[in-house]
SEZADO-437663 format. One record per residue (C-alpha): residue in three letters; z, y, x; chain. Coordinates in steps of 0.02 Angstrom, whole numbers. Layout:
// residues N
<site 'ala', <Z, Y, X>, 'A'>
...
***
This chain:
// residues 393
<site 'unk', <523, -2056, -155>, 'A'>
<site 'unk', <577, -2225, -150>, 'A'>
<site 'unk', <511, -2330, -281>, 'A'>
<site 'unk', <387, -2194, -350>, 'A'>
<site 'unk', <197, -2243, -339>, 'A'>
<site 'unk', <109, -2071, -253>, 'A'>
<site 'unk', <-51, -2070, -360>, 'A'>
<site 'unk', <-90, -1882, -316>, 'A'>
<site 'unk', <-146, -1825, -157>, 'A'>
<site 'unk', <-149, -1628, -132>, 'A'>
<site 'unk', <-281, -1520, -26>, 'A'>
<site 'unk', <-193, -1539, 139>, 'A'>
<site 'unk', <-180, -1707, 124>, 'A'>
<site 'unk', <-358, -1705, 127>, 'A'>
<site 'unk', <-384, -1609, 260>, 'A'>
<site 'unk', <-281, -1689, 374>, 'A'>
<site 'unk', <-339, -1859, 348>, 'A'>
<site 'unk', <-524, -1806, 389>, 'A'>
<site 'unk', <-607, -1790, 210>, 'A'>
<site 'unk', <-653, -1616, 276>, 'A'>
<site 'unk', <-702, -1619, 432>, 'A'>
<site 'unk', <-792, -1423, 478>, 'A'>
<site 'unk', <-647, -1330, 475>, 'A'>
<site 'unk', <-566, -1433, 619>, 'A'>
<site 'unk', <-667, -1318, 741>, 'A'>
<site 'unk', <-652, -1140, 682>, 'A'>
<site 'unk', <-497, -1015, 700>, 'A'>
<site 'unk', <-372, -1023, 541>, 'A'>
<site 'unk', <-231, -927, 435>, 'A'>
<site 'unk', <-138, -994, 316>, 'A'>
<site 'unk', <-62, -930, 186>, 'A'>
<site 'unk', <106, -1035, 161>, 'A'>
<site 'unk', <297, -1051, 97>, 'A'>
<site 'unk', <421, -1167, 117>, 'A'>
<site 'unk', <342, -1296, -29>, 'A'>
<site 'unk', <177, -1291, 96>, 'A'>
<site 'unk', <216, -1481, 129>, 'A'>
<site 'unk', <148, -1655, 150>, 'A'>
<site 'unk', <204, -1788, 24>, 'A'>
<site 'unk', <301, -1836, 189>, 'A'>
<site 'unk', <385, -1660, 187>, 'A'>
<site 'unk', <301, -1602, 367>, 'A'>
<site 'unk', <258, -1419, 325>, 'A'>
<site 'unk', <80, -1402, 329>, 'A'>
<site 'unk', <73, -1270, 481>, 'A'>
<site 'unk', <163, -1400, 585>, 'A'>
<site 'unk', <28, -1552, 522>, 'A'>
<site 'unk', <-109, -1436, 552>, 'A'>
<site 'unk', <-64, -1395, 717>, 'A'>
<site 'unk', <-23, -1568, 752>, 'A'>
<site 'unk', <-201, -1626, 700>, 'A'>
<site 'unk', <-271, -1528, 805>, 'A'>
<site 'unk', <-339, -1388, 690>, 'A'>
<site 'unk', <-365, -1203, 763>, 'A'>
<site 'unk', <-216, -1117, 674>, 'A'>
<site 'unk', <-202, -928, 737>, 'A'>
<site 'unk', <-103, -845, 615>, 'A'>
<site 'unk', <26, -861, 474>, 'A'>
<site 'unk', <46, -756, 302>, 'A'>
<site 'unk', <188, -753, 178>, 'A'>
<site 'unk', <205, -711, -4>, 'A'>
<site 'unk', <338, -640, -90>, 'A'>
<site 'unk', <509, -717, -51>, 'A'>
<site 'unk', <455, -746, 145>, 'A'>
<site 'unk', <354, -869, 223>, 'A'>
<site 'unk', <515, -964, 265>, 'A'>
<site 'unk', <565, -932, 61>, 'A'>
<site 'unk', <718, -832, 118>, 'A'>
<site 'unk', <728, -691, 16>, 'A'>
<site 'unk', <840, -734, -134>, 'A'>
<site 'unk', <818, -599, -272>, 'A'>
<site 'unk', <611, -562, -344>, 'A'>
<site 'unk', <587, -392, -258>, 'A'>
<site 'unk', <659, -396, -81>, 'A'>
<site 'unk', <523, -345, 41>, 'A'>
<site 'unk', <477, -469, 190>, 'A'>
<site 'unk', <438, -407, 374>, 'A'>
<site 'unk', <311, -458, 502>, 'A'>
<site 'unk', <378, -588, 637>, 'A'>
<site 'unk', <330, -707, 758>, 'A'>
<site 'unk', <377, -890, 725>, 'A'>
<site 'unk', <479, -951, 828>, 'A'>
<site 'unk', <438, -1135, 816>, 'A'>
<site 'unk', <223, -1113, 849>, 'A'>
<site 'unk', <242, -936, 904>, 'A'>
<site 'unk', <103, -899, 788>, 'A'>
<site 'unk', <109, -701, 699>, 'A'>
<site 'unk', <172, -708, 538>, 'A'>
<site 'unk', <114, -567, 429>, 'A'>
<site 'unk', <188, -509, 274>, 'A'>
<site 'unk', <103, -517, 108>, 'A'>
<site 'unk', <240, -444, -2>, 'A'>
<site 'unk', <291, -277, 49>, 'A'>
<site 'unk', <194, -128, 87>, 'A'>
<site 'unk', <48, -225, 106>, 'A'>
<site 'unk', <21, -362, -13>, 'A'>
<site 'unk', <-180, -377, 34>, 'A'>
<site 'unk', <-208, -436, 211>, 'A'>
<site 'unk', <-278, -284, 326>, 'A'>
<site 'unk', <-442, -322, 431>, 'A'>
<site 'unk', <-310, -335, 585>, 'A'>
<site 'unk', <-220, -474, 492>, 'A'>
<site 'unk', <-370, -548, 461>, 'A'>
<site 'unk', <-474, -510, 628>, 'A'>
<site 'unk', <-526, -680, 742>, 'A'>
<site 'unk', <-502, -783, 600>, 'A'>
<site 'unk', <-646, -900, 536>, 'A'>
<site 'unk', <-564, -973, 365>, 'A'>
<site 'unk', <-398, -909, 291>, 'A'>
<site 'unk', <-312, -1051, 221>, 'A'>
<site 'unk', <-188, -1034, 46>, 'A'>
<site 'unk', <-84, -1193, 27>, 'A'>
<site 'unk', <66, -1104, -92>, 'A'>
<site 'unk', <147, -1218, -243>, 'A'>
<site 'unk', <113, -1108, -390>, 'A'>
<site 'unk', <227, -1173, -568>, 'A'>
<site 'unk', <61, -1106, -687>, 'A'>
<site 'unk', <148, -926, -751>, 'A'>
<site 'unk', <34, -759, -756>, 'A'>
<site 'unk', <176, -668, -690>, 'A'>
<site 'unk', <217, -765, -531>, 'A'>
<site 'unk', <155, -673, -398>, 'A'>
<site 'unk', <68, -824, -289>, 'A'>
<site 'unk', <-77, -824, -372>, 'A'>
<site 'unk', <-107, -626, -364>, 'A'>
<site 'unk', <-84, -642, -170>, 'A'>
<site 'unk', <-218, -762, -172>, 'A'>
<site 'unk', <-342, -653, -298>, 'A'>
<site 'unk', <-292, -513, -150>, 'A'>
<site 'unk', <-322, -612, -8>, 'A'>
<site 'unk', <-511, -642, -86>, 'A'>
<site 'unk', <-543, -495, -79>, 'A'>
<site 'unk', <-491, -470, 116>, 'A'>
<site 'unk', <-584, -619, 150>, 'A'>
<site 'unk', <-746, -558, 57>, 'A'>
<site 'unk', <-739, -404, 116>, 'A'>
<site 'unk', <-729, -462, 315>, 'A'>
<site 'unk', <-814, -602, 305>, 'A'>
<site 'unk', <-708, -735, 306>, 'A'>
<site 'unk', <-696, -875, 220>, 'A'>
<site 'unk', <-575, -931, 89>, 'A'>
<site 'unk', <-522, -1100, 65>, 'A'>
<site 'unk', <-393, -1163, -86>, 'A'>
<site 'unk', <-301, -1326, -30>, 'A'>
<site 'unk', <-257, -1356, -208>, 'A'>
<site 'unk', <-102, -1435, -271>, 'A'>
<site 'unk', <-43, -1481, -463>, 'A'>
<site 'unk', <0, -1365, -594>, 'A'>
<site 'unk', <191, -1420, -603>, 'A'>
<site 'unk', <208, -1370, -817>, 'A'>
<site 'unk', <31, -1458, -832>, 'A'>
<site 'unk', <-164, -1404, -870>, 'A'>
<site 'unk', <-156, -1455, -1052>, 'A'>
<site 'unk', <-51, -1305, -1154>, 'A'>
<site 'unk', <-80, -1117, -1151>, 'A'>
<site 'unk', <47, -979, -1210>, 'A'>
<site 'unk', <65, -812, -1261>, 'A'>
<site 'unk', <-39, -655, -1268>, 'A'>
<site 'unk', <-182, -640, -1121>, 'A'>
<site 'unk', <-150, -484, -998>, 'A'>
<site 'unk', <-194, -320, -1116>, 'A'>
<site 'unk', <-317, -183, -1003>, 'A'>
<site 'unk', <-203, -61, -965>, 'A'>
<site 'unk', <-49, -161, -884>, 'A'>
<site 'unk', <-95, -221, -732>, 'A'>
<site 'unk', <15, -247, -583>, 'A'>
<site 'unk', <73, -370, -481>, 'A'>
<site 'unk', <131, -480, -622>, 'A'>
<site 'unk', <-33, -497, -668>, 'A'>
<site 'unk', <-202, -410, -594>, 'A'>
<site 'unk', <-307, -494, -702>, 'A'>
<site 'unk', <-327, -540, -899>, 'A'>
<site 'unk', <-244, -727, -868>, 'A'>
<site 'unk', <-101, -791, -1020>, 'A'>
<site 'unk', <66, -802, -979>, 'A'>
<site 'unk', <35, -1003, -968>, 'A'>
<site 'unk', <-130, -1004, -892>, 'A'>
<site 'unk', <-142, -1195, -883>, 'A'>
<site 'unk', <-241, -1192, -711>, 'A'>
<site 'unk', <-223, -1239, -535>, 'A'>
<site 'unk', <-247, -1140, -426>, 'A'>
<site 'unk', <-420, -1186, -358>, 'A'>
<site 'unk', <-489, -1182, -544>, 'A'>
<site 'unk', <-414, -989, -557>, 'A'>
<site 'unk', <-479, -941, -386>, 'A'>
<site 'unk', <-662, -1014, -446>, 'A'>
<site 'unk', <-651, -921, -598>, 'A'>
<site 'unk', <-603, -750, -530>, 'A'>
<site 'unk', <-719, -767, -384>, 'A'>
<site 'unk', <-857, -773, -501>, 'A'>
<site 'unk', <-807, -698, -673>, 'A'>
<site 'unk', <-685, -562, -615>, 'A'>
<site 'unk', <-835, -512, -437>, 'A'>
<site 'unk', <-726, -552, -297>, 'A'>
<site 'unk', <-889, -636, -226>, 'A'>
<site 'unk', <-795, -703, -69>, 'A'>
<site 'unk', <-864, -860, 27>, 'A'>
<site 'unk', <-755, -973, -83>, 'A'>
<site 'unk', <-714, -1169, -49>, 'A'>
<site 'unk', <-578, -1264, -160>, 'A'>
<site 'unk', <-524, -1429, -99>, 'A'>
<site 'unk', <-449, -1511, -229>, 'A'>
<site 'unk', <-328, -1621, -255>, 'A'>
<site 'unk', <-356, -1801, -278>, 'A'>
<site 'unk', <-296, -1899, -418>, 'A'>
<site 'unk', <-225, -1761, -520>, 'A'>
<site 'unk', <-245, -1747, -712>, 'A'>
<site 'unk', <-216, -1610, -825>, 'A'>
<site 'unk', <-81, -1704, -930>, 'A'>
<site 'unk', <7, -1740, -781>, 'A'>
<site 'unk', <210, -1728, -788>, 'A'>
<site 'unk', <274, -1657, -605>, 'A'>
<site 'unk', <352, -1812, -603>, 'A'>
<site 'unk', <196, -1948, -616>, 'A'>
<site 'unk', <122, -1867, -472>, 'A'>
<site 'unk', <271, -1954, -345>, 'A'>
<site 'unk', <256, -1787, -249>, 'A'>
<site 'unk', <413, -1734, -184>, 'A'>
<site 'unk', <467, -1538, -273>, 'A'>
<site 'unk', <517, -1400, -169>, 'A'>
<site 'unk', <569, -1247, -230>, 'A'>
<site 'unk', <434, -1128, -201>, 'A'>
<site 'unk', <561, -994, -221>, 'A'>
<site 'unk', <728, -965, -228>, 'A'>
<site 'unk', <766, -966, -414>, 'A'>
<site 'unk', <652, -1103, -450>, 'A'>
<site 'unk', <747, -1234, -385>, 'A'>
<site 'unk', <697, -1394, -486>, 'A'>
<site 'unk', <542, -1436, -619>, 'A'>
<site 'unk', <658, -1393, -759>, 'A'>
<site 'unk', <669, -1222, -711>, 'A'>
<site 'unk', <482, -1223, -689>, 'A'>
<site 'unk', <465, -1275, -879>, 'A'>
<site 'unk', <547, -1135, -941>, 'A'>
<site 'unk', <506, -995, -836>, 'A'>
<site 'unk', <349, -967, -932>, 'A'>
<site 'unk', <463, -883, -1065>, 'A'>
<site 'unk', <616, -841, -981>, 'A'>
<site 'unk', <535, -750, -854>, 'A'>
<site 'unk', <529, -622, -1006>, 'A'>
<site 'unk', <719, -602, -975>, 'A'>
<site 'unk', <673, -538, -818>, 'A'>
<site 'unk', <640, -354, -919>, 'A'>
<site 'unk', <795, -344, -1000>, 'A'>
<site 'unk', <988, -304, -950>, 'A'>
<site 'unk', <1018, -502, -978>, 'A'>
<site 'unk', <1044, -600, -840>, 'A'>
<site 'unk', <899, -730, -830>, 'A'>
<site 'unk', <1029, -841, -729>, 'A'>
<site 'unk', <980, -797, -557>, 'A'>
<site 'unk', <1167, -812, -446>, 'A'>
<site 'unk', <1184, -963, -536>, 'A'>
<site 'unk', <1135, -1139, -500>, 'A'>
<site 'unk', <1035, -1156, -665>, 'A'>
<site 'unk', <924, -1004, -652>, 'A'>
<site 'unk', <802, -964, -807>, 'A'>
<site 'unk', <885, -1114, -883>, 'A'>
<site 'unk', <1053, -1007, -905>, 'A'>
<site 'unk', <1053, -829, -999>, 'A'>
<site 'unk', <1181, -721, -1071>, 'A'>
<site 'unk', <1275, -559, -1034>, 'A'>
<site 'unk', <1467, -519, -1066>, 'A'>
<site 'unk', <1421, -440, -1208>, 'A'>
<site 'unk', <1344, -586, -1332>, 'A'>
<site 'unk', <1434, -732, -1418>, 'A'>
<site 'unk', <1386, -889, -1345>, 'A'>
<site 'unk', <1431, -989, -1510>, 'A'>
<site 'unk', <1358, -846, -1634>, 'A'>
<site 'unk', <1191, -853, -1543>, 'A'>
<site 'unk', <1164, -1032, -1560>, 'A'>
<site 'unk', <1192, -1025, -1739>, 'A'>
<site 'unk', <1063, -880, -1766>, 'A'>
<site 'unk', <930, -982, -1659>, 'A'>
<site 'unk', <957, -1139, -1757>, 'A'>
<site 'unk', <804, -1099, -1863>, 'A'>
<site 'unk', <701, -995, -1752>, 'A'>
<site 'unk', <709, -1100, -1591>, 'A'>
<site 'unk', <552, -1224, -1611>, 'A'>
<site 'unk', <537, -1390, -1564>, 'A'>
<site 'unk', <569, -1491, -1398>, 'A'>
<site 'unk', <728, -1399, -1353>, 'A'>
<site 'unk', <927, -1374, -1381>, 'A'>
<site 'unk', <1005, -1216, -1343>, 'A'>
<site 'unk', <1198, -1268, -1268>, 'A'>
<site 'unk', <1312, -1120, -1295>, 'A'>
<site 'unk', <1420, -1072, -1155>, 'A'>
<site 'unk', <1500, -958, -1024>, 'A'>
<site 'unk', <1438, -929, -846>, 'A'>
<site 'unk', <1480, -774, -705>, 'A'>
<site 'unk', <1317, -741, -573>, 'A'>
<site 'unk', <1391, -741, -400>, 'A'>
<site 'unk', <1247, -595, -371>, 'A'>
<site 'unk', <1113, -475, -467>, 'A'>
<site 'unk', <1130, -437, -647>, 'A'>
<site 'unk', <1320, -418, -708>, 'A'>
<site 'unk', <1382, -515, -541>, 'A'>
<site 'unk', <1549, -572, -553>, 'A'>
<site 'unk', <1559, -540, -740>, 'A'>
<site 'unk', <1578, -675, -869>, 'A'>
<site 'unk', <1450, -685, -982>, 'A'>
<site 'unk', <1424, -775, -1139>, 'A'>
<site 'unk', <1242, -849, -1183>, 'A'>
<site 'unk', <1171, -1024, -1188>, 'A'>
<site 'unk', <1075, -1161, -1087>, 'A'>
<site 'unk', <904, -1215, -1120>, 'A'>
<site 'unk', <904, -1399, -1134>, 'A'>
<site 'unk', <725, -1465, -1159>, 'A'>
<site 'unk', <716, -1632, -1243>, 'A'>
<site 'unk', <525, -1658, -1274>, 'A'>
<site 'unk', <433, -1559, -1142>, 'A'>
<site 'unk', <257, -1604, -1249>, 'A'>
<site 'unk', <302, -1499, -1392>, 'A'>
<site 'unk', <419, -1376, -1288>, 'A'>
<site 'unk', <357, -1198, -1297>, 'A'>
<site 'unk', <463, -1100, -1193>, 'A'>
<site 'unk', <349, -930, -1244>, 'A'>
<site 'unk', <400, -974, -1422>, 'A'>
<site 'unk', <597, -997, -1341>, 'A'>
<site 'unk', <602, -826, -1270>, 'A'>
<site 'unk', <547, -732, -1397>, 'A'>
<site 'unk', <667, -805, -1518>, 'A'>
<site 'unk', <814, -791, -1400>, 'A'>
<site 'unk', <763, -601, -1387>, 'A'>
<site 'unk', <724, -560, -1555>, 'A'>
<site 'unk', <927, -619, -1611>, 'A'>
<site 'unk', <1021, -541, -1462>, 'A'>
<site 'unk', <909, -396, -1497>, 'A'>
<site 'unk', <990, -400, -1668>, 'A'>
<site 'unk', <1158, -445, -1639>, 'A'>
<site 'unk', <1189, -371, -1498>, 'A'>
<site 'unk', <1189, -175, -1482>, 'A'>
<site 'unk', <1204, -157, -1295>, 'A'>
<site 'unk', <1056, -241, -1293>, 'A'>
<site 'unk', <935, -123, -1201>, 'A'>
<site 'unk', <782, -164, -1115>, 'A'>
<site 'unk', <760, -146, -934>, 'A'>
<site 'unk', <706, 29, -862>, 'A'>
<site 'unk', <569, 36, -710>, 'A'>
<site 'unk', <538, 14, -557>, 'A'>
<site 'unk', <502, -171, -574>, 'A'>
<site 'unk', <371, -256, -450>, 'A'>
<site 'unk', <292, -89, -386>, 'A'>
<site 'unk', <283, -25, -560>, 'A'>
<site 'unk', <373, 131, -572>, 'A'>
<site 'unk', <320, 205, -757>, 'A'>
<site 'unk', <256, 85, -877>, 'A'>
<site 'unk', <445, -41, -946>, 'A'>
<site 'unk', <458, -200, -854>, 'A'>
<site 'unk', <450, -308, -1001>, 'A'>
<site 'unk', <248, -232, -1054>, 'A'>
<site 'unk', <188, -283, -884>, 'A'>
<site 'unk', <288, -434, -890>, 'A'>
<site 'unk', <210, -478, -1056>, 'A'>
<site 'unk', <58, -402, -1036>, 'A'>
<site 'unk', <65, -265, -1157>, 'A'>
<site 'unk', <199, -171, -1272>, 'A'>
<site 'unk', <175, -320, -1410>, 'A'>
<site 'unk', <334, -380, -1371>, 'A'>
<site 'unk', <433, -249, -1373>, 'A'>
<site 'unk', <370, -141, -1496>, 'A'>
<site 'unk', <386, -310, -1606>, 'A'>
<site 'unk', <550, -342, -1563>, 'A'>
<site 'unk', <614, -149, -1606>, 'A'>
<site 'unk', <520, -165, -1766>, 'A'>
<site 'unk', <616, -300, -1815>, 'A'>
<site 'unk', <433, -413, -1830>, 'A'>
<site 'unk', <477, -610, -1840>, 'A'>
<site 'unk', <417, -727, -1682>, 'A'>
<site 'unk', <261, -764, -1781>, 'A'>
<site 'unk', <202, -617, -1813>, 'A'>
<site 'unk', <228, -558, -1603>, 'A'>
<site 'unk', <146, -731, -1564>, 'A'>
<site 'unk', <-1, -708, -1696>, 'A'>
<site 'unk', <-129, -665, -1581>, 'A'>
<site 'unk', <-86, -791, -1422>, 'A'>
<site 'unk', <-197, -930, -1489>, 'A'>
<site 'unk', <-343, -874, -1524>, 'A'>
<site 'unk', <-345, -758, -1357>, 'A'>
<site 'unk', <-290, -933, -1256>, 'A'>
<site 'unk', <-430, -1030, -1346>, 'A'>
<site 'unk', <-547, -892, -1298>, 'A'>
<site 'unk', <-495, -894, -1115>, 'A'>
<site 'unk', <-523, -1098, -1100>, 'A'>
<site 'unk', <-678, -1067, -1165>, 'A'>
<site 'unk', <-696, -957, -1019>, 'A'>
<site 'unk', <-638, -1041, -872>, 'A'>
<site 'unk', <-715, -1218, -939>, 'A'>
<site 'unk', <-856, -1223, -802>, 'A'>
<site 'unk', <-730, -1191, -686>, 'A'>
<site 'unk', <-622, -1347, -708>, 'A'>
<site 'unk', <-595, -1468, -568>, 'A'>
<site 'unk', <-477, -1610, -655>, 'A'>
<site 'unk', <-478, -1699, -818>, 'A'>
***
């Protein structure tokens, strides 16, 4: 950090340096990861129990607690850890909504988890869950908030269709919401009647237009295939990869950023997307071989997403054109069969969008406007919703 001005302070922060000063007494759990840190890089279990807050218990989302679970659908078990000897309890497994025993001698339930601003990253469903727990025992539920890493400014793609609900997305949120978390957790608490005894403390200094990079936080990965804010900046499109027999990247050091499969042209694809791409980005054509998951081992041919103005960079817009041409020039092309993220009927790429938009559009042959016709006007209706429930500028 040396030489960067901090000018954002996040909800720990906050609450460590006295700003909040009732929950010091009561009994806490906190709801954490590995990016759960100060802008010093203390985790925030340690700080808390360091400042002398009640901590009693520890819960993890998907990926672990400690963020060791490489691949997006590897269950994590309960365990005690072994540097506070506090309980850890599992939130992504077969509980992903903390039992009244999880939850039991607990005043407050803390969430402190970096989320990167995508519908179908699970962090922010294990906090709608974790609500619910808390409203329906009794405890209360307190956001510290942290920045939206792609920014609160743009909004992309279609909002979550009734219908395809999952873990991907429990609630009818775009695939870019554009939120922090304390401004979605306000929103469902009221609009979507979780009712729970709700308190967001935000984040100081943070504004909507906000790169990653003008806050002078430090990044950690929140998981393991998110490993820097340039993946972040295109996962809100290449996440769509994820339903598909591409690989999105992940055994690579460039995941979401690199895509491909053995079977597509690296050098044909590029010149296909030349006039489909949209603005703000470069697609490099190469070669690259996973070390694990989809065609491990294999060499595959695809591209790189280089993004050279992340203002006008729509990575929704990227996806779908990358799709819509290997979809067309590819025929082994085949979209990815279920179970995906405790889904076991409906095709991983309708929950992942939030409908069967995509893919019927795609098989149809339908151009990237026409599948993206109806994103704006269903974002702009769903700013207008969550406008009184805004915390930054």
């Amino acid at each position: 950090m040396s030489g960067v001005k901090r000018m954002v302070r996040p909800g720990i922060e906050r609450l460590l340096e006295g700003e909040v000063s009732h929950l010091r007494g009561p009994s806490l759990g906190l709801i954490a990861h590995p990016a759960s840190v100060t802008a010093a890089l203390e985790h925030s279990a340690s700080a808390l129990v360091r400042a002398g807050f009640s901590l009693r218990a520890l819960f993890g989302p998907q990926h672990g607690a400690r963020g060791e679970k490489q691949d997006n659908m590897v269950e994590s078990a309960h365990f005690r850890d072994p540097a506070s000897g506090l309980p850890v309890h599992s939130l992504y497994g077969e509980v992903r909504k903390p039992t009244p025993e999880m939850l039991q001698g607990l005043d407050a339930l803390l969430f402190d988890l970096q989320d990167v601003g995508v519908r179908v990253y699970t962090f922010v469903w294990t906090m709608a869950l974790a609500m619910e727990a808390c409203a329906e025992a009794g405890v209360r539920f307190v956001v510290l908030d942290r920045p939206n890493p792609i920014g609160g400014v743009l909004r992309e793609g279609p909002v979550l269709r009734e219908g395809y609900e999952s873990f991907v997305g429990l609630h009818p949120v775009p695939l870019r919401h554009g939120l922090a978390c304390g401004e979605l957790a306000r929103w469902l608490n009221v609009e979507r009647g979780i009712g729970c005894d709700l308190e967001v403390i935000a984040c100081d200094g943070w504004r909507r237009d906000m790169t990653w990079e003008a806050t002078g936080l430090p990044w950690v990965l929140p998981s393991p295939n998110l490993p820097t804010v340039d993946s972040c900046r295109v996962y809100p499109g290449m996440v769509l990869v994820e339903g598909t027999n591409l690989s999105e990247g992940r055994g690579t050091t460039k995941p979401f950023e690199l895509f491909g499969a053995p079977f597509v042209d690296p050098h044909e694809l590029a010149g296909r997307l030349r006039e489909t791409l949209g603005p703000g980005v470069t697609i490099r054509p190469c070669h690259f071989e996973p070390t694990f998951q989809k065609h491990a081992r294999r060499t595959c041919g695809g591209g790189q997403i280089h993004v050279t103005d992340a203002e006008v960079f729509r990575p929704v817009h990227t996806a779908v054109a990358i799709l819509s041409v290997i979809r067309t020039m590819a025929p082994e092309f085949r979209w990815r069969e279920p179970p995906y993220e405790y889904e076991t009927v409906k095709p991983p790429i309708d929950i992942l969008w939030g409908g069967d938009g995509l893919r019927k559009g795609i098989d149809r042959g339908a151009s990237v406007e026409e599948i993206l016709a109806s994103g704006p006007a269903e974002c702009d209706a769903f700013a207008r919703a969550v406008a009184p429930y805004l915390l930054y500028e």
